[in-house]
N, C-alpha and C positions, 0 to 999 in steps of 0.2 A: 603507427599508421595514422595517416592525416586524411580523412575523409571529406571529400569538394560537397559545398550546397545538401543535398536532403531534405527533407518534407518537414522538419521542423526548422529548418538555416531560419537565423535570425531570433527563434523566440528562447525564452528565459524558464527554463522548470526549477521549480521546488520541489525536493525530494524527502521526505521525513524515514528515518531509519535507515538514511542511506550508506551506512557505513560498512553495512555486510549484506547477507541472503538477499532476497526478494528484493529490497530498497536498492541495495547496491548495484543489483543487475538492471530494472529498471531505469536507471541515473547513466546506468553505459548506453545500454539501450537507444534513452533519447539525446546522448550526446553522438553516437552514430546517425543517428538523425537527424544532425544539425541544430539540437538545440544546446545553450550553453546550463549546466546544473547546477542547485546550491543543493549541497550533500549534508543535510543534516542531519545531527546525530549528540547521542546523549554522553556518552564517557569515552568509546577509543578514538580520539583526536590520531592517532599514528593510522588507522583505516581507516580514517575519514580521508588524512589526508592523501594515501594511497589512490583511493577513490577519485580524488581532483586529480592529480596527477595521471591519471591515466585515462579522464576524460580533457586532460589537457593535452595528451600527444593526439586525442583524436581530432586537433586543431581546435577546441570549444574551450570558451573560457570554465573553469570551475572555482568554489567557495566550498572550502569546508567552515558550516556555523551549529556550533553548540546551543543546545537549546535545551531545555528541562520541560518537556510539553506535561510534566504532572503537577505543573503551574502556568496555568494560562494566562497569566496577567505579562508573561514573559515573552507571548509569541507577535503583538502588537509589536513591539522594538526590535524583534530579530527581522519581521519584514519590513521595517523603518529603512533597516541598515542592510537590506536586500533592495530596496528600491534605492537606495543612496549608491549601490555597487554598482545597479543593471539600468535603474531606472525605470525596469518594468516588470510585471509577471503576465506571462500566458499558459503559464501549465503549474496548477499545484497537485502532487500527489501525496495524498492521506498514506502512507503504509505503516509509521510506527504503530505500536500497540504493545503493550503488559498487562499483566494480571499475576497473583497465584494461584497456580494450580491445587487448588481445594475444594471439595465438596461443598458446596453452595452454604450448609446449615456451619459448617465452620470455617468462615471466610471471615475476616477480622474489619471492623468498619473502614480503618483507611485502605486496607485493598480494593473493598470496594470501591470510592470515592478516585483512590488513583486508577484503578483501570477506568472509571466513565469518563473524569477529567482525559487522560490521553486520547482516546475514542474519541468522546463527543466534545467537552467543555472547548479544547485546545483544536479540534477541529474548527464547532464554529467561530470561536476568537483567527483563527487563523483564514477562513473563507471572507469573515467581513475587515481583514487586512487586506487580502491576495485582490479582491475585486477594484477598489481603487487602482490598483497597478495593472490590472487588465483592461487596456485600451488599443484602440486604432485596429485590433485584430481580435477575432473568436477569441476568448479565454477555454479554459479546460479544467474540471476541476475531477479529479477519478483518486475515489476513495478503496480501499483493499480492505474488502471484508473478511467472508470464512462461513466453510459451511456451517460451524457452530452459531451461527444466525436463524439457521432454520433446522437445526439437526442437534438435538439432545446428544453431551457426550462429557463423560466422564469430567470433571474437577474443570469442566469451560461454563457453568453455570453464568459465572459473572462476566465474563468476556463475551461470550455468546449472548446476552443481554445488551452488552454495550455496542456490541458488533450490530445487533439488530438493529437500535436507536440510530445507528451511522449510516443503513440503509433508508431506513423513513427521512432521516435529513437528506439523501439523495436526491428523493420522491421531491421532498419539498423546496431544495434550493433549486431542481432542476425548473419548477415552476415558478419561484423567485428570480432565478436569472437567465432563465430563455431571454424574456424581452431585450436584454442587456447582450445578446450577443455571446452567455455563454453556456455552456453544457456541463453536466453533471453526471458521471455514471459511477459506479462501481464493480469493481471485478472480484469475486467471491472464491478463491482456490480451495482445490479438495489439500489432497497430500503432494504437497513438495518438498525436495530433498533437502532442508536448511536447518542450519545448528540449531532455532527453534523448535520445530515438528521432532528432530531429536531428544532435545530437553525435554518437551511433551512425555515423549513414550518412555523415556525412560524415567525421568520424576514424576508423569503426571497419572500414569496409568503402570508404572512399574514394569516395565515389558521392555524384551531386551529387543534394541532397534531394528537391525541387520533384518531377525524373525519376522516383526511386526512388518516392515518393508514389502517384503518378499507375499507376507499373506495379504499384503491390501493389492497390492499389482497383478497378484492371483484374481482378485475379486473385480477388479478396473478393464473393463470393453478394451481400452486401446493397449492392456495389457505392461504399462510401466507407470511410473510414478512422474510426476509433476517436474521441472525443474523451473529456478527463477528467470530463465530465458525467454521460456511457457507464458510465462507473465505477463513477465517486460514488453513479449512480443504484442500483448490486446494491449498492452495501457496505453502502448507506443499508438497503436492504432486509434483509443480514444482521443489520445491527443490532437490527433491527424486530423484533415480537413476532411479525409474520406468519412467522417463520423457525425459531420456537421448535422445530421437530420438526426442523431440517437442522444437522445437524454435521458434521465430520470429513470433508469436502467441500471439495475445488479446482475453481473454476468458470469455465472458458474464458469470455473474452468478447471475441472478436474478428472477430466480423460473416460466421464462417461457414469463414473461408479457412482450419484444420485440415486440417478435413472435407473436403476436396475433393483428388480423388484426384491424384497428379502428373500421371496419364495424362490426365487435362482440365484441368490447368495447363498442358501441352504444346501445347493446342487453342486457346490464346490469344492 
């Protein structure tokens, strides 16, 4: 299907971890939108390039570029050779991220080091590339947090740290590059349904998925789980003109179950 103009025709996104889950939906998302995407991603080059290729019949150009973001000295040259392909950037989206899932007291020094480098290190190297390529139009820059930013939970000690760090750089680029014409938000997901949040429950908390699924949807106002559509759908939207007044904003999106007190999570 080849999709005419939309609210993004004409601009250029950056996608990081776009080769599956959330990144990947995200990347269709704004190629339905009219923008064209570079699908980056760290080992499956064969779903990367799935990824292009099916944001390519949606008439947009796409790139699949390999990138190692738990070396930031490496993401300077991959936007080099992103501005040499498009010539420009107006939309970067933060979603990669790693960690192991371990108990905070036995977390090994380079896990540490590699989850804040992906997070944050490879973030900022990556915002003071993408800004030179945002010209002539708003830029967009929406970073994908988690509620382990603001919510204590089992073996995310370290991610949940770095995920924090990623919201205060929100706070602070959004007020470094207002003047400059561009926005900054972040979007924070509870549970959604992606090989990650899998791998989570089942290596990180030992719990068999399918169970754990069924008891968080139990406990969630809109009564189901997250999918990366959910997502894609606000990022799509930050990027959009209709957003031009919101920056320096992290935007929960997880069907309600924050907000809801322990004391009628107990009632369940």
């Amino acid at each position: 299907m080849v999709t005419d103009g939309g609210r993004l025709a004409g601009r250029v996104a950056v996608v990081t971890g776009a080769s599956r889950g959330m990144g990947r939906a995200i990347a269709l998302r704004l190629a339905r939108d009219g923008a064209d995407c570079v699908v980056m991603y760290r080992r499956d080059a064969a779903r990367a390039g799935e990824a292009v290729a099916e944001i390519e019949r949606l008439g947009r150009r796409g790139l699949a570029l390999r990138l190692e973001l738990a070396e930031p000295a490496e993401v300077a040259p991959a936007f080099a050779r992103i501005g040499e392909a498009f010539g420009r950037v107006d939309i970067l989206v933060w979603n990669a991220a790693a960690t192991a899932f371990r108990p905070t007291l036995e977390q090994k020094s380079h896990n540490v080091d590699r989850t804040f480098a992906i997070s944050v290190d490879s973030f900022v190297a990556a915002v003071q590339a993408a800004v030179p390529l945002m010209r002539d139009r708003p830029g967009r820059v929406v970073a994908v947090s988690g509620i382990d930013s603001h919510q204590a939970m089992t073996a995310h000690g370290v991610l949940g740290a770095a995920k924090a760090a990623l919201e205060s750089l929100v706070r602070s680029l959004a007020m470094e590059l207002g003047p400059l014409g561009i926005t900054v938000n972040g979007v924070s997901p509870g549970l959604v349904e992606t090989d990650s949040a899998q791998f989570y429950v089942e290596r990180g908390i030992s719990r068999e998925y399918t169970d754990a699924v069924k008891r968080i949807v139990a406990l969630t106002p809109v009564r189901r789980a997250g999918t990366g559509e959910d997502v894609a759908a606000l990022v799509a939207y930050l990027a959009s003109d209709a957003a031009a007044f919101l920056t320096g904003q992290t935007i929960v999106i997880d069907g309600g179950l924050t907000v809801v007190s322990p004391l009628n999570l107990m009632q369940a």
